[in-house]
C-alpha positions, 0 to 999 in steps of 0.5 A: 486806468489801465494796468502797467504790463510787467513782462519778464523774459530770459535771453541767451545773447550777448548784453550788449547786443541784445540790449540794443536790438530790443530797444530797436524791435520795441521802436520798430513795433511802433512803441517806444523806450522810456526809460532804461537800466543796466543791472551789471551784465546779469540784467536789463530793465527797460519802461516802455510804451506801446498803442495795444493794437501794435503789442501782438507785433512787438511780441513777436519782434521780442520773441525775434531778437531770442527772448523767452518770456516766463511762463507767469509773463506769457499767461498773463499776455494771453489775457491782455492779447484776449481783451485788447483796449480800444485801437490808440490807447496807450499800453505802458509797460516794463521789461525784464530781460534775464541774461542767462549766457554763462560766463557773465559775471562781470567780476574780475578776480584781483590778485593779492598785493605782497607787502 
């Protein structure tokens, strides 16, 4: 079996906006999102899967929407790029997306109430 692909990147775009385009750049890449999570507005965990022979592909499509992978992520993606598995296995994998644009706290201050 072989091992899930835990990818961790850093985006300075907009939540919204970049959820949608790395959802779309993993189904242009020919893989496909399993399973998503919002973590407030700080945070984005998505399950994916992908045919190894597309991951360099998806790489550059993630890298396109303005992700920056972590330096640990990239180290270990140059190994699995070095030893790709047979054309069609499957990949699996998650993605971590840090949103670092400034202001994103989503926390509204509520005023006190007088008695």
């Amino acid at each position: 079996m072989l091992p899930l692909l835990k990818l961790h990147a850093i985006c300075p775009e907009d939540p919204a906006l970049a959820s949608y385009r790395i959802a779309e750049a993993i189904g242009a890449s020919g893989g496909w999102v399993e399973d998503g999570n919002m973590l407030g507005n700080k945070a984005e965990v998505l399950r994916f899967a992908i045919d190894a022979e597309d991951l360099a592909g998806l790489l550059d499509a993630l890298r396109g929407c303005g992700l920056r992978f972590t330096t640990p992520t990239q180290r270990a993606l140059d190994d699995v790029l070095a030893a790709l598995p047979p054309i069609g296995t499957e990949l699996d994998g998650t993605l971590e997306v840090t949103f670092s644009r400034e202001g994103l706290d989503g926390r509204v201050v509520v005023p006190a109430v007088p008695h």
